[in-house]
N, C-alpha and C positions, 0 to 999 in steps of 0.2 A: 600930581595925584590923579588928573583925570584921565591919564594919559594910559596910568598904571589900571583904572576903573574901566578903561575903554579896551583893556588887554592888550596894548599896543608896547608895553611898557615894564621890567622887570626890576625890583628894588632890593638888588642883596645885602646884606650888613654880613662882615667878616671881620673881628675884630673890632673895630675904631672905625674902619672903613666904610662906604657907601657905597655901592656900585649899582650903576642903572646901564642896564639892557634892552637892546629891542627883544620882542619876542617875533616870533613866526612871520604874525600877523602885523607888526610893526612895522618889518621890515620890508613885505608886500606894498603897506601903506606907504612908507618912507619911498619905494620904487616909484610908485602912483605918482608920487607929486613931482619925484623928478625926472618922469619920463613928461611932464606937462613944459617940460624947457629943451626938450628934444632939438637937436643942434638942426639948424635949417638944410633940408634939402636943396643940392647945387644943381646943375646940369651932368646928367649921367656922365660919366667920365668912359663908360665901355665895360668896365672892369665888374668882376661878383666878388664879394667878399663873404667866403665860408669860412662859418662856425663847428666844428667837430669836438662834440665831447665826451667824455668818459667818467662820470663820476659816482664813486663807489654806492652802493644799494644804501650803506654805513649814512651816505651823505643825502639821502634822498629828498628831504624837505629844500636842500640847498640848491637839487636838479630840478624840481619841479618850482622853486622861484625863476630859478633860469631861464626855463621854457617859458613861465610867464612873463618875465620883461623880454625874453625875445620877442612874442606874438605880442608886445603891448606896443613896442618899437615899429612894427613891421616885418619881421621877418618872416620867410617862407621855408616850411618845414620841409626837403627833401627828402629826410629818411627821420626814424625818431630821436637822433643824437646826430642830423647834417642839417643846418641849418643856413639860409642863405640871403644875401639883401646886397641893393646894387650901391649901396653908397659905406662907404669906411666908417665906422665907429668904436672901432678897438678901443678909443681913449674914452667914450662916453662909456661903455661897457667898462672902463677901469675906475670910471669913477662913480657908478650907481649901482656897482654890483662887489660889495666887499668878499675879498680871498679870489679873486677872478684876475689868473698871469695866467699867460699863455705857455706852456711845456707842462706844466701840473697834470690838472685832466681834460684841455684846452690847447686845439690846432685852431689859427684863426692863418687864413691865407687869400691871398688876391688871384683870382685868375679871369684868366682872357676868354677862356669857350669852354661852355659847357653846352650836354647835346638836349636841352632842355631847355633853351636860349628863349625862342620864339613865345612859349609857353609862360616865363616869366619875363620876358618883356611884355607882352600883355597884361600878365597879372599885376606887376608894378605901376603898368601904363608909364612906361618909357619911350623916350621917343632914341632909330639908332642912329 
């Protein structure tokens, strides 16, 4: 009930049934707490791992939670849908960002050099 009070939270009846939803704002919330168990940073490995997305105008609340647990994680925005960060976490993004596989509206890839390199080794404070 407080949950639903706090807007965080939606109660439909259909039928017999009960269904509880995150709303918006919930689901920002729910992001928050688990980007607070953020998987340990190891020793840079060399490698960048981009994010490229495309997700319809239709889905917008869904693109701009995105953007937000990217910049909450760490990433570095290269372009407004190229997204970048030196360490792997495809599998934390699958698991704090529901409806997020990669071929959908989602390129996520590993690469060795990018001409931008220096730029965000500083900005991460990487050592090479």
């Amino acid at each position: 009930n407080n949950l639903q009070q706090c807007g965080y939270l939606l109660k439909n009846k259909k039928g017999g049934a009960v269904k509880l939803e995150l709303t918006a704002k919930g689901r920002r919330k729910a992001t928050e707490l688990l980007l607070t168990v953020l998987p340990k940073k190891k020793k840079w490995n060399g490698y960048w791992y981009v994010l490229i997305f495309d997700i319809p105008e239709t889905r917008r609340d869904y693109r701009d939670h995105l953007r937000h647990t990217l910049t909450q994680i760490g990433f570095y925005q290269l372009q407004r849908s190229v997204w970048i960060y030196p360490f792997d976490v495809l599998q934390y993004l699958y698991d704090i960002m529901p409806g997020f596989r990669e071929g959908d509206w989602f390129e996520y890839m590993r690469i060795d050099k990018i001409s931008s390199e220096e730029k965000l080794i500083e900005h991460f404070k990487l050592k090479k």
